[in-house]
Each structure stands twice: as structure tokens, then as C-alpha cells.
N, C-alpha and C positions, 0 to 999 in steps of 0.2 A: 504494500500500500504506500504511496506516494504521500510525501508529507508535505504539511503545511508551507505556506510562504507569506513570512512577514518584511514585508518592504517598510524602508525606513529613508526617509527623503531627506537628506542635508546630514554632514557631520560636523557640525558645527558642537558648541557645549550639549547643547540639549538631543541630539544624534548622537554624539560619540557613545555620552553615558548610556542612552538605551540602546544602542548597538553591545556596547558594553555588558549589559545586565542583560539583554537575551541571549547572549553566548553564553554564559552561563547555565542559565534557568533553564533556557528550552534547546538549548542544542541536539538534543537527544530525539523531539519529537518535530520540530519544524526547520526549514530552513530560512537565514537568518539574511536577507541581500540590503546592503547597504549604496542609496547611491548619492553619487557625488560628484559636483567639479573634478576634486583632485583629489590624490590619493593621501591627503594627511589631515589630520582637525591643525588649526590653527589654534594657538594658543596666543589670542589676541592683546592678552592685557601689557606683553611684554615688545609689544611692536614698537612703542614709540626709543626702546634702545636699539631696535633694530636702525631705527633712519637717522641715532644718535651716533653710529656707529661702536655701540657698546658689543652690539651681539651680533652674531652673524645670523643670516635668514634661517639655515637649519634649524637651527638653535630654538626657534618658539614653532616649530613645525614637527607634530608626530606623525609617524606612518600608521596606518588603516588598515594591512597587509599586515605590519609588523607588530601591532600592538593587539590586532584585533584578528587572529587565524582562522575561528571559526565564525565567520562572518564572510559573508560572498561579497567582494568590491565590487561596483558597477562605476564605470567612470562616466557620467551622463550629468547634463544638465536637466532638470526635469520642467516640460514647458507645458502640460496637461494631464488631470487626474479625470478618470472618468465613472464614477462610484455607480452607474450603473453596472459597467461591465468589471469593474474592481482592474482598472488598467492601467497604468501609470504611462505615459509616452512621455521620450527624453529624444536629448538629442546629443550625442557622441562627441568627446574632442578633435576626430575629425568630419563632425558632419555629417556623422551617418546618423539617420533616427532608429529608434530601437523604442518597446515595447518589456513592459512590466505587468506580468497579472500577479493579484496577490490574494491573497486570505485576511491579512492585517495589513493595516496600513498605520505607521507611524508619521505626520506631517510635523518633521523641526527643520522649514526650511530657511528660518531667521528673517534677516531685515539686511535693508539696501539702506544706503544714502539720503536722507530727506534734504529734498531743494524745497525752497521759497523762493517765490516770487520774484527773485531779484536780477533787476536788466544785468548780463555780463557775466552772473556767477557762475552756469551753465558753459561757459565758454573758455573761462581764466581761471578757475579754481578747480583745485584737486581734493580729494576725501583722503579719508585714510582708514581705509577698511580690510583694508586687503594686502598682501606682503608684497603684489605689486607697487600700490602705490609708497609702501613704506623705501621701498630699493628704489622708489624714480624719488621721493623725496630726499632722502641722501644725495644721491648724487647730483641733485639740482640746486641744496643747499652747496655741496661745494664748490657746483661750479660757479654759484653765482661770487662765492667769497673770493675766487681764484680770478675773475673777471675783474669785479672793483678793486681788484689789489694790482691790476697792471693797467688801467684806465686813466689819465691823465684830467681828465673831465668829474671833478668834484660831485657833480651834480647826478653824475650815471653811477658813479660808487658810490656814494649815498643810497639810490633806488634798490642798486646788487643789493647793497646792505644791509636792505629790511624786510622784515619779513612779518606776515600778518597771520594770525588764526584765529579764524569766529568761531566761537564756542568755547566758553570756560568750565565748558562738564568734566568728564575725566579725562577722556580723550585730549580735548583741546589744551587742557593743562598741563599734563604731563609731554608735549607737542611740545611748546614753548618754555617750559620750565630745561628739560633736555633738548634742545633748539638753542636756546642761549650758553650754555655749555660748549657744544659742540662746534657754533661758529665762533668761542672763545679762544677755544683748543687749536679752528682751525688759522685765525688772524695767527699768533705765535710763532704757527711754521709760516706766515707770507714776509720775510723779510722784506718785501717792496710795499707792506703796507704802509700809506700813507695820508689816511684819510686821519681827520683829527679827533675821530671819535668812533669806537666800537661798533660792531654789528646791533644794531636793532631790534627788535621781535616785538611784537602788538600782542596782545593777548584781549579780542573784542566780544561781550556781549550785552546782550537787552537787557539779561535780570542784572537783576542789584550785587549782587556781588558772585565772586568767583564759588563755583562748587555748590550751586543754589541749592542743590536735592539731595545736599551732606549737611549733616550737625553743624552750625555756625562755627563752631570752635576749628574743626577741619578747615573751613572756610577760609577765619582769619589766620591760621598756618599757613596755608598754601597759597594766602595774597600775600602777606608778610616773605616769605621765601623770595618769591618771583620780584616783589620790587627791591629789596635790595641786591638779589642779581641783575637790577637794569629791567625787567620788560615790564614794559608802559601797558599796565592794566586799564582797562577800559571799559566798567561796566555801562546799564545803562545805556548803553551805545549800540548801535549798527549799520551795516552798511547796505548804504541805499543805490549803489551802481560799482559794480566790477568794469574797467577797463584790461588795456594789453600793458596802460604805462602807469594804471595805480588804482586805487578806488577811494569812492569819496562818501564820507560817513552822513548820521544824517542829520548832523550840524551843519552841512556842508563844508567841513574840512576835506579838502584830497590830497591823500598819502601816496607817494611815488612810490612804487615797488615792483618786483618783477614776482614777489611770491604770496600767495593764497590760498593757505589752507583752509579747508571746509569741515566743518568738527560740528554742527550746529543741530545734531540729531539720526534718528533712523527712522524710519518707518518699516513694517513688514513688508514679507516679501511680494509681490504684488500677484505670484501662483496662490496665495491663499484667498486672495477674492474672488479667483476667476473658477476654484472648488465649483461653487452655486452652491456654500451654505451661511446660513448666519452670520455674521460677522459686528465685530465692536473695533471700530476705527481700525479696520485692516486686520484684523486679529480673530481667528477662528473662534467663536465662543464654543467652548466645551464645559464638559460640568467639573466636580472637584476631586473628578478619578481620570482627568483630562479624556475621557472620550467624548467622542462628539453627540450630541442629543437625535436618537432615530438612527445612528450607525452606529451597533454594534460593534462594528470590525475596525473603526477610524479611530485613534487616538492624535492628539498634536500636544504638542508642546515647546516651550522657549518664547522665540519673540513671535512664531506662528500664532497661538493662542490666548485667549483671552481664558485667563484661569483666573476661579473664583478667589480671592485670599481669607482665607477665613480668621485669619488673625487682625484684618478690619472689613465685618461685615460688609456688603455693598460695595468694596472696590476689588478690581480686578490686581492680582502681581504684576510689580511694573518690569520690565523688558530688562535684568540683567543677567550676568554670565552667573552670579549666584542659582538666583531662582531656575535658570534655566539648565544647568546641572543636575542638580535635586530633582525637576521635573520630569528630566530624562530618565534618571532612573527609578523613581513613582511610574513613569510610562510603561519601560520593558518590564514593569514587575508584575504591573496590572495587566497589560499582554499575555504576557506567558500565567498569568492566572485564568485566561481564560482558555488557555490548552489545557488545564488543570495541573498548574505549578504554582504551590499558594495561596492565598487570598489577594482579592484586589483591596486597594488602601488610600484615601483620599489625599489630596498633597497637603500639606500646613506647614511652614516654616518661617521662623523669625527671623531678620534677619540679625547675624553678629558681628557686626561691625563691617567698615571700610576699610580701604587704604590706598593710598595716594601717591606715586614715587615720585619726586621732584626732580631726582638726579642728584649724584652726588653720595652723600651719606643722609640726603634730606629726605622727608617725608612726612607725610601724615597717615595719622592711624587710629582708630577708634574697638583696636579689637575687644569684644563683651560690653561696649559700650564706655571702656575708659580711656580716654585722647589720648593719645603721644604725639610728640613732634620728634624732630631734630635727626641724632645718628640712633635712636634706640627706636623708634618709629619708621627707620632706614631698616634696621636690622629686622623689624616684625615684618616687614613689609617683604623683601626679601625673601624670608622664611616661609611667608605665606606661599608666596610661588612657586616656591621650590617645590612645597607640601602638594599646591595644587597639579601642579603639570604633571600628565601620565606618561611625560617620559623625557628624557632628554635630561636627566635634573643636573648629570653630572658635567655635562659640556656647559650648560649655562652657569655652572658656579665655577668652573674654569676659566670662561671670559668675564664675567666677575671678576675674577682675582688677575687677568691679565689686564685689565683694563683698569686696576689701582696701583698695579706696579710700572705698566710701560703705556708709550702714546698712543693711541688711536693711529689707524691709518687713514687718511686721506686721499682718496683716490677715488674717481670716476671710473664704474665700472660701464658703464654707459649702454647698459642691457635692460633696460626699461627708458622708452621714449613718452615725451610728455600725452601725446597723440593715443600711446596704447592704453592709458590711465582717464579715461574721461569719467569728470564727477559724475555725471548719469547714466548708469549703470547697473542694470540688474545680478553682476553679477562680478565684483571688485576684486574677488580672489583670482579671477583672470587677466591676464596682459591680453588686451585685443589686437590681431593680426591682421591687414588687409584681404578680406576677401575671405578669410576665415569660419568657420561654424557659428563664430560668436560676436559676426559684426551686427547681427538682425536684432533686432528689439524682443528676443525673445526672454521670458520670467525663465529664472532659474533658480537655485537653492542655494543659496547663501549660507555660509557658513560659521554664523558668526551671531552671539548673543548681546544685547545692545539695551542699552539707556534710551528714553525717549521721551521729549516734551516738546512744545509747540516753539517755543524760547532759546534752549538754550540746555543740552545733553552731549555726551560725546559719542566715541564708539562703544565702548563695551566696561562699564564698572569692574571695580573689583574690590570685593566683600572678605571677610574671613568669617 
């Protein structure tokens, strides 16, 4: 007798874990096909040292194959689910379309980029969601520092020299906090520099202060850090038009620059509205054993779902890499309970605190709910990742340790173009190629668990 088949869409936190827990539980009775862009979950909270040049791209990248053996990889984009014939259709990294039936169906296909409105951001600003764009941000950050340092025109190294990011959520902070660092590091090595004052970094949003949907106390740390390293925090503020030579806020001030980063939220992934079920702002409502209401067979979770939080009646769990771990694995438990492998269990989790890296030995940290700052808030914070990541723990505390003993390398590796990273994109964990599978406007699975608010969140929190 042929066994079951539970498909499980995105590997992102909330994929990996129930990819994870059904190897386990049900290996024995179903088969377990995971699909995916790529063959690794990203381990997103640790990207912004990637484009700091602390870590190298492996490094916050685990294997799918290698971590996960008794799980079938499918390497697909997935652009249509069709719950009547239980069929999942994807479309191949080279383009070929393929086909999924299943018996369960898991949806964590995460969240994309959220644009607003704004003339020019669509055009001149990058995200950072994905380890492509983190390798074209490095290497754009240095080139720009390596350009105003041989330019003779005051004016045009100045523009290299500054650099903007809207959104002061985690993402966007951690962005600029290790941004200002890194073009520290890199003025140092330009003996031709000559400009009469340091690299730049804007750090811009609407809400009132930095780190709006953290504990005040986090807040006034992680403003405190940032402006005594120099970057010109900017609440309250945003920008009202993107050009190619700068952008101009909506005091009408216009700031010269050649960089824009896009930090200013996520929305879901847009295959979850086109299901045809229910939905709460882009987010599959399901009940608080995450299946979906009248399918049986459907479960979702992460930033797919709209899960009930029953630790504050009447609001949904909001969109982070916490919640959406826990959830994955509450998902493959309740799964494989319905092969009849334990009981199914409703999700409820509080959360225990944040953490914030700054760069440096800096930080903020709120683990059980008591603050730290400084190098001991460095050190939890740290620890926390090491604890969380399913694999790789030992290379990244090896560049850790080489990255307090010797210099960073400076170098354009110039393997991501600005053209292959567009902020509108379903699907950021890809570099887009000419002519490609993945130049068409089609929904994909994202892989990636995320913060979300109408103002002012980044890519992907990070809890203890």
C-alpha cells in the first residue's frame, strides 16, 4: 500500500521546523516532500553581518538534503495550489513546470517585501531579504566607498558616502548600526581618502522612535548606540520621492546618495490569497491547531497564517521568526496526528524576550523580560544564535573570532548585479537572470519569517 504524501511549501523558519518534526513522527507511515526555491532554510536574523562582511554567505545558510535526509527536496517555486484536486503546481529553477498531489498540505510560504506608495522606490531601492541582496549590498557598499575615495569632486564623494535605510524595525537597524562599522573599517584601508568627514548612514522612519514594537528600554539602547556611532537617526520622518541622485524626505529636504535600502516591512506571500480561502490582511486565517476551517488536510503557518494568539484574546500572532518556528513545529505535530502519531495541540506561546545586535560587542537584549545592553547583551545575543541555528554553529563562531582578531576583507566580489536584486519581488532569495524561469511575475515561497506593520518593521525579528 502506497503511503501518504504531505507537501510542505517554503523552508523558511516555519517549513524547516515542520519539515523537521515530520521526519521524525511520520516517516515511517507517509512521505514527507518538501518544496523550495533553494536547497537550504536561511537563517535570516544573521544576514545583516553577512553584507557587514563579518560572515561569509554559507555561514547563515543550512542544507535541506543535509540536515533534513528523510524529507524529499523538490526544488520549485510554487505559483498554484488547487484544493480541489489536492495539487500543488511549481515551476523548476530551470523553467520547467512540475506538479504536486498530496494528502496534507502544509502552507509556510512566508512574506515578500512590502512597497508603499512611493514615486522612485520601486526603481532605486533594494530590500534585504534574501542573501542575494545581502552579497549585492556589500559589494555596493564598497564600491561606493572605493569610488568617493579617488573622486576629486567633493560633492560626488559626499553622495558615495551616504547611505540611507527606511525602517528602524530590526532589520533596518541592525542594517545601519553594522553599515556604519563596516564603511569605518573600510575608509582606514583608503589611504587616498580625502573627504573631511566620515561615511554617512541615515537610519529613517514615521514612528517615533527606533525599534517601535520592542520595550522602550531596547528602544532607547539601540538609539543611544547608533548616534554616538555617527548615524543620523531620523524618526518621524519619510521619504516622499526616490530618485537615481538622492531622495527627498517629506520636509522636503533632499539627501544626495547613490544608496537605498528598503527595510520598511513584509507583507505575505501573495500565493496565499490566490489559495481562494479566507484571508486577514494577506494571511490564511486558520484556527489555533493552525488548520485551515472546512480542510481537513490544509494546515499553514508562519507569516502564511493568520493564527489565533490566545495569550491576547482577539489578536492574531504577529509575523516573527519566533512565532513562526514554534508554529512549524505545533504544524508537523498536529499532521502526523492525524496519521495517528499523537495528539493534535493548539499553539500558545509567550513571547521571551528580544535581541538586537548592533555590531561590535553592542547590543540589546531583553531575555525573560530583563534588559541588557552593552558587551553582556553582545554576548546573550550571540548565544542566542548560536543556540538557534540548526547548523553551521561552529563556522559562524569561527568568523566570530576571526573577525575580532584580524581585518575584514574588502573586496568586490561583483557576483550579484544591482538589476538581479529588484525590490519587487516575489521571491528575494533568488538573483534574477535574463530570460530566466524567474523573470515573470510569478508568486513563489519565500522563505523567510518576518515582522510586519503598516509604518515601520524590518525583515525578520529575533526573540529568545
Amino acid at each position: 500500500m502506497s503511503r501518504e504524501r504531505i507537501v510542505i511549501i517554503g523552508a523558511g523558519f516555519a517549513g524547516y521546523e515542520a519539515a523537521r518534526t515530520l521526519s521524525h513522527r511520520a516517516r515511517d507511515t507517509a512521505e514527507v516532500v518538501l518544496l523550495n526555491p533553494t536547497d537550504y532554510f536561511l537563517y535570516l536574523p544573521l544576514l545583516p553581518q553577512v553584507a557587514a562582511g563579518i560572515l561569509e554567505p554559507r555561514r547563515v545558510t543550512v542544507s535541506l538534503p543535509g540536515t533534513l535526509p528523510r524529507v524529499r527536496l523538490v526544488l520549485g517555486e510554487a505559483h498554484h495550489v488547487d484544493l480541489e484536486s489536492r495539487c500543488v503546481e511549481y515551476t523548476g529553477p530551470e523553467g520547467e513546470r512540475g506538479e504536486l498531489t498530496y494528502d496534507r498540505l502544509v502552507l509556510a510560504v512566508g512574506s515578500v517585501n512590502k512597497l508603499l506608495p512611493v514615486p522612485g522606490v520601486a526603481e532605486y531601492a533594494h530590500g534585504f531579504r534574501g542573501l542575494p541582496e545581502a552579497l549585492y549590498l556589500r559589494d555596493h557598499v564598497t564600491r561606493q566607498i572605493e569610488l568617493a575615495a579617488t573622486t576629486d569632486n567633493h560633492r560626488e564623494g559626499a553622495a558615495r558616502a551616504t547611505f540611507v535605510v527606511v525602517g528602524a524595525g530590526y532589520t533596518g537597524t541592525e542594517v545601519a548600526a553594522q553599515g556604519q562599522l563596516f564603511t569605518d573599517a573600510l575608509v582606514r584601508k583608503q589611504p587616498a581618502w580625502c573627504h573631511q568627514r566620515k561615511p554617512r548612514w541615515l537610519l529613517l522612519d514615521i514612528a517615533p522612535r527606533v525599534l517601535p514594537e520592542l520595550d522602550r528600554r531596547l528602544s532607547v539602547t539601540a538609539d543611544r548606540v547608533l548616534r554616538r556611532r555617527g548615524v543620523d537617526v531620523r524618526t518621524g520622518t519619510s521619504v516622499k520621492e526616490a530618485a537615481r541622485t538622492g531622495i527627498t524626505l517629506d520636509d522636503g529636504e533632499f539627501i544626495e546618495t547613490h544608496t537605498l535600502v528598503w527595510c520598511v516591512g513584509v507583507r505575505p506571500d501573495p500565493l496565499v490569497s490566490k489559495v481562494g480561502l479566507p484571508v486577514e490582511r494577506g494571511r490564511l486565517l486558520v484556527d489555533a491547531r493552525l488548520n485551515v476551517p472546512g480542510h481537513p488536510e490544509v494546515f499553514a503557518c508562519g507569516d502564511a497564517a493568520a493564527v489565533p494568539d490566545l495569550t491576547r484574546p482577539g489578536q492574531f500572532t504577529p509575523m516573527t521568526a519566533q512565532h513562526a518556528s514554534r508554529q512549524g513545529r505545533v504544524a508537523g505535530g498536529n499532521v502526523a496526528a492525524t496519521l495517528g502519531h499523537g495528539e493534535q495541540r493548539v499553539y500558545r506561546h509567550n513571547d521571551l524576550g528580544f535581541v538586537v545586535d548592533l555590531g561590535g560587542v553592542k547590543a540589546a537584549a531583553n531575555p525573560l523580560g530583563v534588559p541588557l545592553s552593552g558587551p553582556l547583551a553582545g554576548a546573550v545575543t550571540r548565544g542566542y544564535h548560536l543556540a538557534a541555528m540548526p547548523g553551521n554553529r561552529v563556522r559562524v563562531a569561527a568568523d566570530w573570532l576571526l573577525e575580532a582578531v584580524l581585518p575584514r576583507q574588502a573586496v568586490q566580489l561583483g557576483l550579484v548585479r544591482s538589476w538581479t536584486v529588484p525590490l519587487e519581488s516575489s521571491s528575494p532569495e533568488l538573483a534574477r537572470v535574463p530570460g530566466g524561469p524567474h523573470t515573470s511575475n510569478t508568486s513563489s515561497t519565500s522563505n523567510t519569517s518576518s515582522t510586519s506593520s503598516t509604518s515601520s518593521t524590518s525583515s525578520s525579528p529575533r526573540e529568545e
